[in-house]
Residue, then its C-alpha position, 0 to 999 in steps of 0.5 A: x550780241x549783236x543787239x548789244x553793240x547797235x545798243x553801245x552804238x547808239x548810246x555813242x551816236x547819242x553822246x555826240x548828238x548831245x554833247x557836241x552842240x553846247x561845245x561848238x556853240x560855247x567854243x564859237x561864242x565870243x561872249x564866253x572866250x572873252x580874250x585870247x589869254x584864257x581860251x585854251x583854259x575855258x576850251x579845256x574846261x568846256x571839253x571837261x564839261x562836255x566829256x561827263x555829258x558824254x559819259x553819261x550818256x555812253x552809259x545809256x548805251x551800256x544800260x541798254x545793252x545790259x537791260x537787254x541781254x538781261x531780258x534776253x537771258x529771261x526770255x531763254x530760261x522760259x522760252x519753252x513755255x511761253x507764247x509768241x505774243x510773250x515773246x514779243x512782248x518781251x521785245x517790245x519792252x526791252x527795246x522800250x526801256x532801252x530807248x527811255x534810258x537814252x533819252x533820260x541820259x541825253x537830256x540829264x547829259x544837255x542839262x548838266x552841260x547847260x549848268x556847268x557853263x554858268x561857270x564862264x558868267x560874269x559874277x554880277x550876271x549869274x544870277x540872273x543866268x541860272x534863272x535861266x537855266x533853271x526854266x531853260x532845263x525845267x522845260x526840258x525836263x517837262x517835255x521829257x516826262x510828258x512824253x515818256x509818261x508813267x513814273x516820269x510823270x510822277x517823279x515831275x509831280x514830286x518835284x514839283x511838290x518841293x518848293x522848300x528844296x527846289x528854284x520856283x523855275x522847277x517847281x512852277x513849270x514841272x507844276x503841268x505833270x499834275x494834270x497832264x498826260x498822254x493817254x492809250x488808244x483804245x486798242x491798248x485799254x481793250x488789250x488790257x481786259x482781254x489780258x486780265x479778264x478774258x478776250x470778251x470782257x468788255x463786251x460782257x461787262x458794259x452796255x456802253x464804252x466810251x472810247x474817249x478817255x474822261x482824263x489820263x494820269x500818270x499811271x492809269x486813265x479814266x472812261x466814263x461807261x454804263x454797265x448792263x444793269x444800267x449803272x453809270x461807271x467810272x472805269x479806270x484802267x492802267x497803262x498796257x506797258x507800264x508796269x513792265x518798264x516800272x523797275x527800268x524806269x526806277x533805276x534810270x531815275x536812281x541813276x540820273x540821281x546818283x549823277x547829280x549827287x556826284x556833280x552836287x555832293x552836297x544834295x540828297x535825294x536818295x530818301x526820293x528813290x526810297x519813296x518810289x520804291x517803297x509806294x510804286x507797287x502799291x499804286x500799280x496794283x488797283x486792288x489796294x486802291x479799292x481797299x484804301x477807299x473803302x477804309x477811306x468811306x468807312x472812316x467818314x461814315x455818317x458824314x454827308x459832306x464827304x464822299x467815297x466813291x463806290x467799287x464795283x469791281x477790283x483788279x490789279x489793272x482795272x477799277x471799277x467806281x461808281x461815276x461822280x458828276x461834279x467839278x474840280x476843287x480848283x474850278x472856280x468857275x464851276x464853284x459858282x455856277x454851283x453856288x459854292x463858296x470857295x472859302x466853305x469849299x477849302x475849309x472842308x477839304x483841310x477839315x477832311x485831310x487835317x482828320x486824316x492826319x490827327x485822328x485816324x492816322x490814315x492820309x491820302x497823300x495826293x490831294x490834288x486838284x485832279x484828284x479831289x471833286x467837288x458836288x453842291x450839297x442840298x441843304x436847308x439853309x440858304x446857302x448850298x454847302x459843297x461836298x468834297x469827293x475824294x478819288x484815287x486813293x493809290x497813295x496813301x500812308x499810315x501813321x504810327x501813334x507815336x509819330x502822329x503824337x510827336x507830329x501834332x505837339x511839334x504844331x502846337x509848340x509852332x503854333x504858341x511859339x514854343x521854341x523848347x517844344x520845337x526843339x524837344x520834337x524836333x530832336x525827336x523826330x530826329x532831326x534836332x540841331x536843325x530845328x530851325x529849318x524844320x520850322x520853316x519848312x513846315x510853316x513857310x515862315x520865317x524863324x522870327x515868325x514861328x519862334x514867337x507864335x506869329x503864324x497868323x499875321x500876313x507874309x510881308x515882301x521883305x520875309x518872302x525874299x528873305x525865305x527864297x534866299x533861305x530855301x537857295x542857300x539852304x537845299x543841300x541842307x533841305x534835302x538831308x533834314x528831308x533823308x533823316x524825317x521819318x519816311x510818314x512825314x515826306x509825304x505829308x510835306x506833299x500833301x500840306x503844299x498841295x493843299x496850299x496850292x488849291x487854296x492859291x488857286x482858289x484865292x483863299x491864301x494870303x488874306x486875300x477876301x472871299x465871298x464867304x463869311x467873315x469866319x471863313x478864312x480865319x477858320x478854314x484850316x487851309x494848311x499850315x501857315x498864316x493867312x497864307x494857310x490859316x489854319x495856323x491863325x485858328x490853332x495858334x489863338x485857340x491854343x492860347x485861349x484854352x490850351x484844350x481844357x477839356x478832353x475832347x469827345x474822342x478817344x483813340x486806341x484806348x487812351x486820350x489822344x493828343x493828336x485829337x486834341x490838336x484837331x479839334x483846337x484846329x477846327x474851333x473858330x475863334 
């Protein structure tokens, strides 16, 4: 009980902490009281402003309490059995998580302080203000997660995938989640094989350990090792405490969701939490990462210029792979001292994840540049061919047929300007009466581009603004298309932007020129829309040339299908 109170204590220190600063300063300032007239109303409104920060944050205080108690009564039930380094771990995880529930709700409780000020701003300057704020709360958020890590980091990497919902101030700046994170010592990685395979492990299994992690992720990190055989290994191992604090973390986020939902009712992010829940166990147990890799190698079988690594060994916390010298997909500098083109380099990873999509229905939904390597591929030509290697193979989705189907003839009517097929695949994708802002979601064009088939043509000034005040306008509507699309398609949503994200870093999009050849560009299958991602470019003049007169050479489940079709149309150069 006493826990409790320090933790309701706490929670109260924490709401003046955070709460009472933006009071003083907006009080104080004569920018915002501008006449005697309206201060007492502005003060009124401020302490309004600041009583919900302090709310919520009171509310951590009482989170705590109650996570702890929880624990506490857990620990009780168990207590006969179980050790004193149980026991302690119990301890630490329940303060732990505690203290991240407080400081979540002191930063969501400084930001929504932080925006309901923009009240006060003259019409004519608001705009220009709540840019501000954006970046000003978007970098809050990204020292937040970054040093609380783990699902805080990949909740930064969702909503940094979402640039059809979200200011390019939030999307931009919580962009850094992708590739950086802070790793464990190495007296929590040896913790980690002592806990899952034995006190002696690591001694048993390796020859070599490098202590010094090769890169940390927001679940796990990677060391370079050498077995006892020899063999050079990648092994990665998940953080010591992170799947203890998973289910606190997740209702923390559920909580601070339901807080912005209750200021913005007009914003759904429910379907983002059903998300979490649904993919986090997952991605916390390594052993269907090992199993969704080697259904990933089995799938390119005979493909030379895509690579799997190979398993080792599989455990819920630890993996094993065979070790991959290569450079990022991003890594432009190291493309070239390679010899690869960039151009060849981003036509075959939308090759590899457009397969994915439309012929085996099996999608890796985080190719990010972390996650995607690239190795120079011996070849007897004059050129050298790259050769993709994918990693982490955590989160995948698995498509149904009859998605897939509706899936790839929505594309096709996008692509020949079909505005019926739009709406019929729309409709059947349930999301029918805003077919409209579908296509441009999916496409980043506007609906004049789309509706007349015109995805190939550069993305002019004037139709860029005009899709940045659609996306401003339209995000509350954004996030309720996104709460009724069948969960599969949320994650290809992240995938495609990803994909368009290699292509800007690589300076492949929107028509810029790359050394390769002249057909590079026009065929490279660079996500989907324009120049900008042109594989739309290929899809659209190859649909009208041939509209797939021949069935192609694939058959799936049995029957013709027609997401193939749509595949092979995207591959043809025109």
């Amino acid at each position: 009980m006493a826990t409790a109170i320090l933790s309701a204590r706490a929670g109260s220190r924490l709401a003046c902490l955070y709460s009472t600063p933006p009071l003083l300063a907006c009080c104080s300032s004569g920018r915002l009281l501008r006449n005697r007239q309206f201060a007492t109303l502005r003060a009124r409104r401020v302490l309004s402003v600041g009583g919900k920060g302090a709310l919520t944050v009171a509310a951590a205080g009482v989170g705590g309490s109650w996570l702890w108690l929880s624990t506490t009564q857990q620990r009780n039930v168990t207590e006969t059995d179980t050790s004193k380094e149980v026991e302690e771990l119990w301890d630490h995880l329940s303060w732990r998580a505690a203290w991240r529930m407080a400081r979540v709700s002191g930063a969501l409780a400084i930001i929504l302080t932080d925006y309901s000020l923009l009240s006060f701003a003259n019409e004519d300057e608001k705009d220009e203000k709540k840019k501000v704020v954006h970046l000003r709360s978007a970098e809050r958020m990204l020292k937040l997660f970054l040093s609380l890590g783990g699902l805080y980091l990949k909740a930064g990497q969702q909503i940094a995938s979402l640039p059809h919902i979200l200011p390019v101030e939030y999307t931009s700046t919580l962009a850094v989640c992708q590739d950086k994170a802070n790793s464990m010592d190495i007296d929590d990685v040896k913790a980690v094989f002592a806990e899952d395979l034995g006190e002696n492990a690591m001694e048993e299994m390796f020859e070599s350990f490098d202590e010094k992690p090769l890169a940390a992720a927001s679940l796990a990190q990677v060391h370079h090792a050498r077995l006892k055989s020899g063999d050079e290994v990648a092994v990665k191992v998940q953080y010591r405490y992170l799947k203890g604090l998973a289910d606190s973390d997740i209702a923390t986020i559920a909580y601070g969701l339901k807080i912005v939902k209750m200021l913005f009712p007009g914003f759904e992010f429910g379907w983002l939490i059903d998300e979490f829940k649904c993919n986090l166990p997952k991605e916390l147990d390594f052993r269907v990462e090992a199993e969704n890799g080697r259904r990933c190698a089995k799938m390119f079988e005979g493909r030379a210029d895509v690579h799997v690594p190979a398993v080792v060994r599989d455990e819920e916390r630890l993996l094993v792979m065979e070790y991959i010298d290569g450079c990022k997909v991003n890594d432009v500098g190291g493309l070239a001292r390679m010899g690869v083109k960039r151009g060849d380099v981003s036509k075959l990873l939308s090759e590899t994840i457009f397969e994915q999509i439309f012929v085996h229905g099996f999608v890796h939904c985080d190719p990010h540049p972390g996650n995607i390597m690239v190795r120079a591929l011996p070849n007897k030509g004059r050129s050298i061919q790259p050769q993709i290697v994918l990693l982490d193979h955590g989160l995948y989705r698995e498509l149904t047929n009859s998605f897939r189907h509706t899936y790839a003839r929505l594309w096709k009517s996008l692509i020949t300007g079909d505005v019926q097929g739009i709406k019929t695949h729309s409709e059947q994708l349930g999301v029918g009466e805003q077919f409209e802002l579908l296509s441009m979601m999916m496409t980043e064009r506007s609906w004049e581009a789309a509706s007349q088939g015109k995805l190939e043509t550069n993305v002019s000034s004037n139709e860029k603004g005009q899709l940045q005040d659609i996306g401003v306008s339209t995000a509350p509507e954004i996030t309720r298309v996104l709460g009724r699309l069948p969960r599969q398609m949320i994650l290809l949503f992240k995938c495609i932007d990803l994909l368009r994200g290699v292509d800007r870093d690589l300076q492949v999009a929107k028509g810029l020129k790359v050394e390769s050849d002249s057909q590079a560009s026009s065929s490279s299958l660079n996500g989907v829309g324009g120049k900008q991602l042109s594989s739309s470019a290929v899809m659209h003049n190859n649909a009208k040339a041939e509209h797939v007169a021949s069935p192609p050479p694939y058959h799936h489940h049995g029957d013709h299908d027609e997401s193939v079709s749509t595949y092979l149309i995207m591959l043809k150069v025109s």
